[in-house]
N, C-alpha and C positions, 0 to 999 in steps of 0.2 A: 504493500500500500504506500504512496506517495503522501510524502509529508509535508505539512503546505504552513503558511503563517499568513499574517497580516499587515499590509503594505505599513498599519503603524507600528510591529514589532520589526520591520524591516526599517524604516527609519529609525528607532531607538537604538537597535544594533551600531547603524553605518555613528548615530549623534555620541553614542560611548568607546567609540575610536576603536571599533572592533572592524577588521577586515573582512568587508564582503565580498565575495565573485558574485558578480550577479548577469549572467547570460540572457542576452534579449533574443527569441530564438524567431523574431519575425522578421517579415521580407528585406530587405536594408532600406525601400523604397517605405515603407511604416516607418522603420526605427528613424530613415534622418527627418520624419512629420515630426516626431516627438518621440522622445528615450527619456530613461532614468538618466540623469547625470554623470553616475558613475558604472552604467549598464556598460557590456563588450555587445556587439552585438556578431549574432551566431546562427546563423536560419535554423530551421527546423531538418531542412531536406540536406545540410551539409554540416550537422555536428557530429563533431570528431570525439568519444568518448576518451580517445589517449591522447589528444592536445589539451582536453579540460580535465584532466586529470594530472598531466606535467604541469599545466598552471596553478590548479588549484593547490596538490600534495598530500596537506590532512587536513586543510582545512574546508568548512562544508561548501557546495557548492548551490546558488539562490537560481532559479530560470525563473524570467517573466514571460510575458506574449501579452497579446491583445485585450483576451480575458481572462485566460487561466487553462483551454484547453489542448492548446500546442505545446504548454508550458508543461501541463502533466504528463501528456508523450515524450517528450522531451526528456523528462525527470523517468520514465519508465524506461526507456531506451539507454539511459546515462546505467540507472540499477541494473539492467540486464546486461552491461557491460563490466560488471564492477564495480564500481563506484555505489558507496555505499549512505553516504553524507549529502542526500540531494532535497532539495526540500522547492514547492513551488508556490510561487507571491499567487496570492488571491486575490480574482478580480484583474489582473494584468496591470499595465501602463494607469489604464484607466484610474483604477483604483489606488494607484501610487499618487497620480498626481492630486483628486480628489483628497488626500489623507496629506497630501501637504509635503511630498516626497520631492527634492527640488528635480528638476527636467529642462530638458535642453528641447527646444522648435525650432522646425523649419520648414521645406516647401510641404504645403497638404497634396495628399494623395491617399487615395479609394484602399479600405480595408481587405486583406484578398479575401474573404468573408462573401463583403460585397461583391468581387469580380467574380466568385465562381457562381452565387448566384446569378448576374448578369448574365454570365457565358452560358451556362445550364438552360436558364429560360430562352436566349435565343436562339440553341439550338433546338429546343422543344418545338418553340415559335417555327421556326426554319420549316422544321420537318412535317410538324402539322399543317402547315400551308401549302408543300410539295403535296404531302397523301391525299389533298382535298381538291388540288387546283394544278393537281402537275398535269404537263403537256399529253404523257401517254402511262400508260400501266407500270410500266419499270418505274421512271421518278415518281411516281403512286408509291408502290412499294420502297424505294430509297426513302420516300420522306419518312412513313409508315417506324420503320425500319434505324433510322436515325432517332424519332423521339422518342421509341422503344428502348432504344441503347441507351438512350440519357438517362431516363426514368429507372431501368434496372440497375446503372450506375447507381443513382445518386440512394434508392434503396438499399443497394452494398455498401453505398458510405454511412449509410444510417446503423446498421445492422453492426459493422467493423470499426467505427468510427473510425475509419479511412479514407480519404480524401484522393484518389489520382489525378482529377481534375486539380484540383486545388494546387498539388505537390507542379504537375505542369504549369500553373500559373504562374508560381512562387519564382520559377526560374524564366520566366517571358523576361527582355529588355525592361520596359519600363517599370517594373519592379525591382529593379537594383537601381544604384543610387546616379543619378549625371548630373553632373555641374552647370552644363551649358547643351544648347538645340545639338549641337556640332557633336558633342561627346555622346549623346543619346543616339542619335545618326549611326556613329561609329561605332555604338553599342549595339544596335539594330542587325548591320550588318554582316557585324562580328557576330552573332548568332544565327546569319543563315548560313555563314559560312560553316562552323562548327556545326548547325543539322546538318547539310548536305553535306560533309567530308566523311563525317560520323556515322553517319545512316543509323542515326538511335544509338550509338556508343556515347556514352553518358562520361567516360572517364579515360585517359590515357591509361595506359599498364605502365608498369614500374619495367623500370631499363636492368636489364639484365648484367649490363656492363658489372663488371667487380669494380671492388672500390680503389686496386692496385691499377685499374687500367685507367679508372676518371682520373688520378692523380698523375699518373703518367701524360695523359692527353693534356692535364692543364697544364702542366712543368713544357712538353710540347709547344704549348702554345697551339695546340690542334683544338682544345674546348675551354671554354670560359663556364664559372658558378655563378647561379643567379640562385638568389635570395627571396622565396614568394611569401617572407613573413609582414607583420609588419610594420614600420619603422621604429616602436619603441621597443618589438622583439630582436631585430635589427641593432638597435645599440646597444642592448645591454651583452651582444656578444655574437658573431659573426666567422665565419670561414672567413680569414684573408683572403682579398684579393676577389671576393665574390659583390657582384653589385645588387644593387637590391631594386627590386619590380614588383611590389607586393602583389597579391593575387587581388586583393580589392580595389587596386586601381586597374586591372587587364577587366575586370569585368563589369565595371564604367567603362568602357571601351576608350582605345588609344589609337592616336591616329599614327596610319601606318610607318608616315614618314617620322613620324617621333620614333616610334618604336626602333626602325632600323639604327636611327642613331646611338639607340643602347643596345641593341642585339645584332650581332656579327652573322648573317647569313654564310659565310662560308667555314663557318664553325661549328661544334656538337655546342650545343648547350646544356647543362646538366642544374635542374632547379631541386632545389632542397626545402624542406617546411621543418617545426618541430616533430612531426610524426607523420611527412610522407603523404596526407591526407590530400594536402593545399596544392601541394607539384603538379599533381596527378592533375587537378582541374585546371592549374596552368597550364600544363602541357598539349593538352586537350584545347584550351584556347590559341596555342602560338602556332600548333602544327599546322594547321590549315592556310596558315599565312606564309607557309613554305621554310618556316627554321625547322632546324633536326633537331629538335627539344627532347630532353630525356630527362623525367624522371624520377631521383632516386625515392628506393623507398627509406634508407635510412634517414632520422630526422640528424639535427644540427647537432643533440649530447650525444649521436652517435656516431657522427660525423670525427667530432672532437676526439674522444676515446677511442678512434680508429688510428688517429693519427696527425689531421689534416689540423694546421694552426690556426689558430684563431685570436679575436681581437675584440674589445671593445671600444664601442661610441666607432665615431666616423673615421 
């Protein structure tokens, strides 16, 4: 059973100088409307139970969400990994900030709540209007056929409380965070590329390469380390010599010709996270852009204790 508290015994905590993790596990396009102050934020469809577990150590780990129901999967998903200290804020965001929990705002944007409803009903709409008004017998049937599929869906999401609609929304462009039209643009695109290269591969594979031959090719000068963490994971201690592209800014999308200016196409790239988690979905982002991205699964303490030196701050 998931252990849950009160956004006011969650403020009294952080007010008696007691250190929280508190993981916001909703879309980044929610958390940058409005976050805890001191929330990370962490989706739902891409937490890593052994990144928040190297972060957290022993001490407990808090998840919010929306209102409280991604937050307990979240918290169910972390238990079934191990993690045994996970506890979830009641009532979400919402209720944090309602209780006086301080928060950070910014651009508004549609709950993905509301988008799967949205998207649900218009494909019901769609289809019921092909079975009633389609041209010939077959789009009769497709439409038929479509708001059938919705309908048994969204009964399975009831039944399981699982969402696939939802989980695909979560990762559509405009649910992660852009700065500017131009970045969202290159966010966009940077996503048909990755479906169409991918054809539904959700993830690159971990590089097979050995860790005597990455080190060999960077001494070479035949491949360069990149660093998908993020900047203040970044300074408190780093592979020399490796640059840093955190995965949170590739997936705001970057425009190409920036990109070339930090990544050497006629080189292996080889990207690192704390646990292998974060590489994988860069990797996945860069390869379609035609770098030879690889990679590893070992994270950055394991990087270190292999060999490869290291450094902190810049």
């Amino acid at each position: 059973m998931v252990a849950t508290i009160t956004p006011a015994t969650l403020s009294d905590l952080r007010r008696k100088g007691e250190k929280v993790m508190l993981i916001d596990v909703r879309t980044p396009a929610e958390f940058g409307e409005v976050h805890v102050d001191f929330a990370r934020n962490m989706p739902l469809d891409r937490i890593d139970p052994k990144e928040i577990a190297s972060l957290a150590g022993s001490d407990p780990v808090y998840v919010v969400c929306k209102s409280g129901n991604r937050s307990h999967k979240a918290c169910e998903k972390l238990m079934a990994a191990g993690l045994k200290d996970v506890v979830s804020i009641e009532g979400g965001t919402a209720a944090c900030e309602a209780a006086g929990v301080p928060v950070v705002r910014g651009r508004k944007a549609m709950s993905l709540e509301r988008q799967v409803r949205v998207a649900a009903g218009a494909l019901v709409a769609i289809g019921a209007a092909l079975a009633a008004f389609g041209p010939d017998l077959l789009w009769q049937r497709i439409g038929a056929g479509l708001a059938g599929f919705v309908g048994c869906g969204l009964v399975f999401a009831g039944i399981t409380d699982t969402c696939g609609m939802a989980m695909l929304i979560a990762k559509m462009p405009w649910n992660q965070t852009c700065r500017s039209a131009k970045s969202c643009c290159s966010s966009v695109a940077l996503f048909w590329l990755v479906l169409g290269s991918l054809s539904g591969t959700a993830l690159a594979e971990h590089t097979r390469d050995s860790l005597d031959a990455v080190r060999q090719a960077v001494a070479e000068q035949k491949a360069v380390m990149i660093d998908v963490r993020e900047p203040e994971e970044w300074q408190e201690g780093h592979v020399t010599g490796a640059g840093l592209l955190p995965l949170s800014v590739l997936e705001k999308g970057v425009d190409p010709q920036k990109l070339a200016s930090v990544l050497p196409k006629d080189k292996i790239i080889y990207c690192y996270c704390l646990a292998g988690g974060r590489c994988e979905e860069a990797a996945s982002l860069l390869k379609p852009l035609g770098y030879d991205v690889r990679a590893l699964k070992p994270g950055y303490p394991q990087l270190v204790r292999a060999g490869f030196p290291s450094m902190v701050g810049k």
